[in-house]
PDB file as gemmi writes it, atoms N, CA and C in Angstrom:
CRYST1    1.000    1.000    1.000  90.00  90.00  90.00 P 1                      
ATOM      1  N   UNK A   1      47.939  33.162 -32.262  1.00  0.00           N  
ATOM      2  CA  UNK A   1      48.240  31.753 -32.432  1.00  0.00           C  
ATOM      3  C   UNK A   1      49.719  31.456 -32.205  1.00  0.00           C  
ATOM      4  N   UNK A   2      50.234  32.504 -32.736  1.00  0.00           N  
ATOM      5  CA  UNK A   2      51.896  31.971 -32.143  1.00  0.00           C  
ATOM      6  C   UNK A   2      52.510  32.293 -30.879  1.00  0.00           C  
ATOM      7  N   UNK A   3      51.947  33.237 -30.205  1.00  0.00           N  
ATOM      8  CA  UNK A   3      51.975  33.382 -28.644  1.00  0.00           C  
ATOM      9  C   UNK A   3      51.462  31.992 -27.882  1.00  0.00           C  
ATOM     10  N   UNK A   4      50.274  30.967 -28.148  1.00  0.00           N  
ATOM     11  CA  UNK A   4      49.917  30.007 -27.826  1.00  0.00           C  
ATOM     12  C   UNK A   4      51.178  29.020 -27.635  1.00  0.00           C  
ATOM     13  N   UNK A   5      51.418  28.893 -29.196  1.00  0.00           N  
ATOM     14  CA  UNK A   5      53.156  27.678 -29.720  1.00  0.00           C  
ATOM     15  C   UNK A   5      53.574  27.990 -29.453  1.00  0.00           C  
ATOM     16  N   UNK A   6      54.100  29.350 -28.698  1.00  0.00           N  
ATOM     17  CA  UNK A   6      55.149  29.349 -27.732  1.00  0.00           C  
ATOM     18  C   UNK A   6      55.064  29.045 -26.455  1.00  0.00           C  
ATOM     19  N   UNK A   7      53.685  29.604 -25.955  1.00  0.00           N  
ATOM     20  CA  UNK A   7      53.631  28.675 -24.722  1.00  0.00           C  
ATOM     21  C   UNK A   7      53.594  27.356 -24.477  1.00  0.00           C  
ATOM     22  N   UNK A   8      52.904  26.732 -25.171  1.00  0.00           N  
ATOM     23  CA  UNK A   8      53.076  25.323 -25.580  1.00  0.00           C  
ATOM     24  C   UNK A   8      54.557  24.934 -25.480  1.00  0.00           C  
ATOM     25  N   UNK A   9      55.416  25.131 -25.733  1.00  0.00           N  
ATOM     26  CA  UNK A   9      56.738  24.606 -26.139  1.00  0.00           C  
ATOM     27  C   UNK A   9      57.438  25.294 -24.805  1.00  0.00           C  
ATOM     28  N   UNK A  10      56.972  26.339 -24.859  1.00  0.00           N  
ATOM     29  CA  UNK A  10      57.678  26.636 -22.989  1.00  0.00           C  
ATOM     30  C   UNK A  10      57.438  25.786 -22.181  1.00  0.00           C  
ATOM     31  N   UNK A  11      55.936  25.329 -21.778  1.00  0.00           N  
ATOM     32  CA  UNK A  11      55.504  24.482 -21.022  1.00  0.00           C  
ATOM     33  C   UNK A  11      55.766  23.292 -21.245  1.00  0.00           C  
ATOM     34  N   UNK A  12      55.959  22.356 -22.453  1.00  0.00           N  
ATOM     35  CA  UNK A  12      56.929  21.355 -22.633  1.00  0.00           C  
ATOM     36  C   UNK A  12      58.756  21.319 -21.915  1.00  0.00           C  
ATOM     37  N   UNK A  13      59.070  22.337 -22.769  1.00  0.00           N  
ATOM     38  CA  UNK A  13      60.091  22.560 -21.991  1.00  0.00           C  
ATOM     39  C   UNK A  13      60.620  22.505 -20.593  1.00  0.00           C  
ATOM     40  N   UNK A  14      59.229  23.226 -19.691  1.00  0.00           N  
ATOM     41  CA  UNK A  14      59.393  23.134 -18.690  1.00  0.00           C  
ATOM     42  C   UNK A  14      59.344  21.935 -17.669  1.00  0.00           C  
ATOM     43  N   UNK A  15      58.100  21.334 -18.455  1.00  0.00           N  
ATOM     44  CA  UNK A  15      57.873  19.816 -17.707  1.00  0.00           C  
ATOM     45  C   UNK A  15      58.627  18.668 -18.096  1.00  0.00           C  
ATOM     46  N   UNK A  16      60.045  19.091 -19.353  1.00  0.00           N  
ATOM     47  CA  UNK A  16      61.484  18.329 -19.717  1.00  0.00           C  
ATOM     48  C   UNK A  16      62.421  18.451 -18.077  1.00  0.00           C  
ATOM     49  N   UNK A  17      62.459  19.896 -18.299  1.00  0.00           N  
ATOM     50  CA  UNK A  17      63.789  20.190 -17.414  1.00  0.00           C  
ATOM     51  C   UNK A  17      63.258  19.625 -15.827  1.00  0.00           C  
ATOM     52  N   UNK A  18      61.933  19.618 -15.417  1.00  0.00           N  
ATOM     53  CA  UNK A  18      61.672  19.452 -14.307  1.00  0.00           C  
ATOM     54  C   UNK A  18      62.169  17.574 -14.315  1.00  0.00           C  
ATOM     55  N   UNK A  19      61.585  17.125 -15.218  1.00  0.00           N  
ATOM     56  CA  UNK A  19      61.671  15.426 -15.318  1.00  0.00           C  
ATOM     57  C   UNK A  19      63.390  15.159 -15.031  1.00  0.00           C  
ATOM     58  N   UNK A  20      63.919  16.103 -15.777  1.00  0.00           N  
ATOM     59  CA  UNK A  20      65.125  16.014 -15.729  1.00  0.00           C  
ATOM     60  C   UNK A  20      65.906  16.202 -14.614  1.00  0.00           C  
ATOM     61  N   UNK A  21      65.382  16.855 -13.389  1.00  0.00           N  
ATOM     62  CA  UNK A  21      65.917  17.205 -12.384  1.00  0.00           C  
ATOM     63  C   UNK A  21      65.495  16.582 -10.948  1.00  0.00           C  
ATOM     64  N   UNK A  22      63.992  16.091 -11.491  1.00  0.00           N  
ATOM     65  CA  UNK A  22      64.054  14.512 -10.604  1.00  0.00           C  
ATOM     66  C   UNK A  22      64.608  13.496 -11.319  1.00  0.00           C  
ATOM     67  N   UNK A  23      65.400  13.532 -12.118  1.00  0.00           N  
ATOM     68  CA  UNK A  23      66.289  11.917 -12.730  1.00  0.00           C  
ATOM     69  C   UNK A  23      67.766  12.228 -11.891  1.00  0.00           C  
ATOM     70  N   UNK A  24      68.189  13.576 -11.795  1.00  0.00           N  
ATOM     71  CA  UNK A  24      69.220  13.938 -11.231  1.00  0.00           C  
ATOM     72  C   UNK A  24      68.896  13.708  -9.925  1.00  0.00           C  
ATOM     73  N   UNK A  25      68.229  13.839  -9.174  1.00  0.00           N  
ATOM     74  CA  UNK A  25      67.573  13.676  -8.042  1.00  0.00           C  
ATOM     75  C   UNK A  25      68.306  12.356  -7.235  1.00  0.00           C  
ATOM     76  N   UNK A  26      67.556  12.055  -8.422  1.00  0.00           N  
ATOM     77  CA  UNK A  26      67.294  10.061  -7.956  1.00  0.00           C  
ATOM     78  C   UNK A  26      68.782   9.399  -7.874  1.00  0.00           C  
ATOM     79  N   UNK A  27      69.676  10.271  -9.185  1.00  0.00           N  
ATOM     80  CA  UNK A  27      71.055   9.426  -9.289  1.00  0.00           C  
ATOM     81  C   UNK A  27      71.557   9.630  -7.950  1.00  0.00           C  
ATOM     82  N   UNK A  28      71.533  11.347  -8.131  1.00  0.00           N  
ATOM     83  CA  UNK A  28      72.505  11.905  -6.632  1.00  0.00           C  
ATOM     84  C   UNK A  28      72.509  11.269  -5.284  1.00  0.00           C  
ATOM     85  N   UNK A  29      70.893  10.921  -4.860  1.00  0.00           N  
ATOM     86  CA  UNK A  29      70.901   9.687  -3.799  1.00  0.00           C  
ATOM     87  C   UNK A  29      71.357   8.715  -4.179  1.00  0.00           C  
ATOM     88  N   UNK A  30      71.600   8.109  -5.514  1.00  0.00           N  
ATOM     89  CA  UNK A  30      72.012   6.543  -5.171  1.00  0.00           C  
ATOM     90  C   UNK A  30      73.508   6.553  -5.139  1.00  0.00           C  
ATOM     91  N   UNK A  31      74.126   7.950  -5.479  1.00  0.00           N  
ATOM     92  CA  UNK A  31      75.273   7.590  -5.520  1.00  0.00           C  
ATOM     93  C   UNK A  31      75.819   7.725  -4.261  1.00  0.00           C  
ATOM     94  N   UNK A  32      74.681   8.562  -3.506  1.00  0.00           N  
ATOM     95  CA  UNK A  32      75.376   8.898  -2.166  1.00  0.00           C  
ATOM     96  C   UNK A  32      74.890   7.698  -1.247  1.00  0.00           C  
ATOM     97  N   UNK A  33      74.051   6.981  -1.623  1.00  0.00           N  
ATOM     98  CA  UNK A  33      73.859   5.479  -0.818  1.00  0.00           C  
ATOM     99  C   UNK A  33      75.005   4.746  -1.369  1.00  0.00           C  
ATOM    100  N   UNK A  34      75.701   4.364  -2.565  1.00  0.00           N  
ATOM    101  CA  UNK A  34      76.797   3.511  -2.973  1.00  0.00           C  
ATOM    102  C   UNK A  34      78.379   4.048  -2.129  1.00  0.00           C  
ATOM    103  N   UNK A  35      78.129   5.644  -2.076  1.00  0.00           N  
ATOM    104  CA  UNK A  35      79.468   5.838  -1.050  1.00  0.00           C  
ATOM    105  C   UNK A  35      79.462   5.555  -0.011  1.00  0.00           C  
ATOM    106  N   UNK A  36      78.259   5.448   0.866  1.00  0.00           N  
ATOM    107  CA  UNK A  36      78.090   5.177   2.413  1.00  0.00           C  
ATOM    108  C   UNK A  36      78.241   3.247   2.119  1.00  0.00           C  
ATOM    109  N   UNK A  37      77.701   3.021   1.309  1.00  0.00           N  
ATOM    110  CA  UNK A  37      77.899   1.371   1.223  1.00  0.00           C  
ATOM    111  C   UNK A  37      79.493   0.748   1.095  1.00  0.00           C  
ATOM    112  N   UNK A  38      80.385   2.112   0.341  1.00  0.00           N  
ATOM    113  CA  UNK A  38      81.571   1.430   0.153  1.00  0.00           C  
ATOM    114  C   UNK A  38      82.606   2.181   1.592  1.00  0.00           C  
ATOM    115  N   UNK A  39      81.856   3.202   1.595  1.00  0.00           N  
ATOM    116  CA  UNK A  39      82.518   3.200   3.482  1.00  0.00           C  
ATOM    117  C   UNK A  39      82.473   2.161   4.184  1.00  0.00           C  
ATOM    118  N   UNK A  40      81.118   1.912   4.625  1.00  0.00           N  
ATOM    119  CA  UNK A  40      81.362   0.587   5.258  1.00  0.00           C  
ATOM    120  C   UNK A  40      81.627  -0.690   5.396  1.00  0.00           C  
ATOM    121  N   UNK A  41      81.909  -1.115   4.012  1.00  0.00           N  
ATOM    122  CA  UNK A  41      83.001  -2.428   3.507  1.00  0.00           C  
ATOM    123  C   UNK A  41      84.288  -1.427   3.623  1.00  0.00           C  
ATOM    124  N   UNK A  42      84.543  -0.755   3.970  1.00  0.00           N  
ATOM    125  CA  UNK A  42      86.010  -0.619   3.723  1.00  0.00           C  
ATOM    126  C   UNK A  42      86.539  -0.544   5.627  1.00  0.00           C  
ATOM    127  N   UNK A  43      85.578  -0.361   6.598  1.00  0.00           N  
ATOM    128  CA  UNK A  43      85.358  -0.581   8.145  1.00  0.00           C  
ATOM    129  C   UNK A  43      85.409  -1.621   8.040  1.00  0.00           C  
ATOM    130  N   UNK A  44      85.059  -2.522   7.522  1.00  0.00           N  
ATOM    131  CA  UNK A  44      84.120  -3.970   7.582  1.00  0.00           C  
ATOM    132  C   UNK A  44      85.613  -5.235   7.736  1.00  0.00           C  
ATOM    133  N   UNK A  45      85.872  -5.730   8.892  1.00  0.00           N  
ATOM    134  CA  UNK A  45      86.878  -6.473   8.533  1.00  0.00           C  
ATOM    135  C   UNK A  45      87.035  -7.738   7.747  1.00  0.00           C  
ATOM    136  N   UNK A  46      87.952  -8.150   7.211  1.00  0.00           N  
ATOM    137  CA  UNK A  46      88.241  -8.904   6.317  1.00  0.00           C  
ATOM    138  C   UNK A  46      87.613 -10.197   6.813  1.00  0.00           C  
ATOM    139  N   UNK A  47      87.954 -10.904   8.038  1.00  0.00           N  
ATOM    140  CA  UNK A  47      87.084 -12.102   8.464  1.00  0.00           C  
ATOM    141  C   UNK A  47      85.622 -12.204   8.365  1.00  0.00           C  
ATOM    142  N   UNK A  48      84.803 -11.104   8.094  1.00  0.00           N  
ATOM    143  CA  UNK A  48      84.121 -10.843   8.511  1.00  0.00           C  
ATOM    144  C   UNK A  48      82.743 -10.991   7.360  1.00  0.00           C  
ATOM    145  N   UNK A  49      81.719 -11.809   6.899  1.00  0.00           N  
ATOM    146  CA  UNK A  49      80.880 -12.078   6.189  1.00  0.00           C  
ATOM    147  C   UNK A  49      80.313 -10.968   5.739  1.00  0.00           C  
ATOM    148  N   UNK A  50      80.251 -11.112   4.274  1.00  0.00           N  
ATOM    149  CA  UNK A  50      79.465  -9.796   3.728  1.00  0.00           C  
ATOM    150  C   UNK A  50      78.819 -10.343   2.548  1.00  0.00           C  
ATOM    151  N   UNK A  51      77.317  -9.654   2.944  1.00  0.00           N  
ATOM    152  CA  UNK A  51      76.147 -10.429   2.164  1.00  0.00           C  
ATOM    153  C   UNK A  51      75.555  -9.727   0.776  1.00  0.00           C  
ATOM    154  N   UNK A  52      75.096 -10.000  -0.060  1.00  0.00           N  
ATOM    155  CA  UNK A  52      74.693  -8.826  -1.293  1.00  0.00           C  
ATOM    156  C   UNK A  52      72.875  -9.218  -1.231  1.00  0.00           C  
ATOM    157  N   UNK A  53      72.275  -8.411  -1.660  1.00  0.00           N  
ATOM    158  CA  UNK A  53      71.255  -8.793  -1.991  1.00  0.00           C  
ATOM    159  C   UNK A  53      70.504  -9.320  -3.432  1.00  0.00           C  
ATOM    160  N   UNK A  54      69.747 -10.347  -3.244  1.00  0.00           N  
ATOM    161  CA  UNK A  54      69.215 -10.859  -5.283  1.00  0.00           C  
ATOM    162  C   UNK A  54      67.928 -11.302  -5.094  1.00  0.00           C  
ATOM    163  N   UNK A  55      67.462 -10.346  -5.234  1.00  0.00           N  
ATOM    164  CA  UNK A  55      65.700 -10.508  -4.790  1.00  0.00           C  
ATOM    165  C   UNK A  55      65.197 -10.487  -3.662  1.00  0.00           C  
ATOM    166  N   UNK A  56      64.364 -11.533  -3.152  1.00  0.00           N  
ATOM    167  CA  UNK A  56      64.091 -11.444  -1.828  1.00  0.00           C  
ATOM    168  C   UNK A  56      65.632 -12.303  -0.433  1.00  0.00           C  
ATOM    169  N   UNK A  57      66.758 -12.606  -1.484  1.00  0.00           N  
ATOM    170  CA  UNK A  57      67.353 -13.511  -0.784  1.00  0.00           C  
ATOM    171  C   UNK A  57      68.899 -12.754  -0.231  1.00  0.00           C  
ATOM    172  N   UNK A  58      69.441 -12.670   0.758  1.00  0.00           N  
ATOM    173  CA  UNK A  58      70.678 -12.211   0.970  1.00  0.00           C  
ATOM    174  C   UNK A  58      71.397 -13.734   0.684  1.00  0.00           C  
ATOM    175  N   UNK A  59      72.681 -13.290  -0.221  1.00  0.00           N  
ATOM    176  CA  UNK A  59      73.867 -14.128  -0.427  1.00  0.00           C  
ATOM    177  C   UNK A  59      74.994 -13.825  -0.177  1.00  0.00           C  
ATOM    178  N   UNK A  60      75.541 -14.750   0.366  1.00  0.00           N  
ATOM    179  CA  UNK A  60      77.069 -14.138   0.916  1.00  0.00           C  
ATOM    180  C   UNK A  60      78.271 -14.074  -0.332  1.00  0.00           C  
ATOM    181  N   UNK A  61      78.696 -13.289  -0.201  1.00  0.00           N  
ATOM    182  CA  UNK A  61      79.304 -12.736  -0.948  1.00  0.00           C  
ATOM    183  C   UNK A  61      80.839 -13.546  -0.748  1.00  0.00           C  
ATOM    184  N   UNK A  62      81.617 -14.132  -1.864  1.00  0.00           N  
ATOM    185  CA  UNK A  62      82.781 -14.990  -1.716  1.00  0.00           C  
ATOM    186  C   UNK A  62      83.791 -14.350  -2.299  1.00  0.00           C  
ATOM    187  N   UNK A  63      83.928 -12.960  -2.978  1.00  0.00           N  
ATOM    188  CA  UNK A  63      84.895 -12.385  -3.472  1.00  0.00           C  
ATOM    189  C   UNK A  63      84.600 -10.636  -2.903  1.00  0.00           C  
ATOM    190  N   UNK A  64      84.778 -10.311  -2.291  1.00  0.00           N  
ATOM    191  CA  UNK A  64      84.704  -8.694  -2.064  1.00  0.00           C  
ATOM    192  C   UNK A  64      85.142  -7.629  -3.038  1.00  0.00           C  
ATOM    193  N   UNK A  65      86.053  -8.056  -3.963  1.00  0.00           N  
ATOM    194  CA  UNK A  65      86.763  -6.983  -4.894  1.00  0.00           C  
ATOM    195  C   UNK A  65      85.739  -7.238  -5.685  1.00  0.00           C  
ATOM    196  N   UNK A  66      84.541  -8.102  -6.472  1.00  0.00           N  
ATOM    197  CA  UNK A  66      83.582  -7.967  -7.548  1.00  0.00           C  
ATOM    198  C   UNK A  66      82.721  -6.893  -7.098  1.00  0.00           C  
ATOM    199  N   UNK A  67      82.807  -6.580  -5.747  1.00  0.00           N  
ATOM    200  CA  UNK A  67      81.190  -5.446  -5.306  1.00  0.00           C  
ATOM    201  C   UNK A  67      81.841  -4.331  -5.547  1.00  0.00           C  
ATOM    202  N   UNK A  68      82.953  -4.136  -6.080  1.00  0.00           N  
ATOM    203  CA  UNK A  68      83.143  -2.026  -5.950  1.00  0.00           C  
ATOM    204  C   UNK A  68      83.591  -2.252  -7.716  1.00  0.00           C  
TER     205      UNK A  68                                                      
END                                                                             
């Protein structure tokens, strides 16, 4: 019976650390989509319209220093 509760709690364990490493997953892409996003506002010339997204609607964006 206690060979069982330990597997039990291994296998918890295990299906923690896994959850945990698709949450890491998920950040690591978004952070690496937010650096490619602030690369290219930083190409992006100043005259030059830049839109954000808020639901289904793109809005242009009237201050550039609020997006980083």
């Amino acid at each position: 019976m206690v060979t069982e509760d330990i597997r039990q709690r291994l296998q918890m364990v295990v299906a923690e650390l896994q959850s945990s490493a698709q949450q890491v997953a998920s950040v690591s892409g978004q952070i690496k989509e937010l650096e490619a996003t602030l690369e290219h506002l930083s190409t992006q010339e100043e005259n030059r319209a830049v839109y954000r997204q808020s639901g289904p609607l793109l809005l242009e964006v009237s201050d550039r220093g609020k997006l980083s």
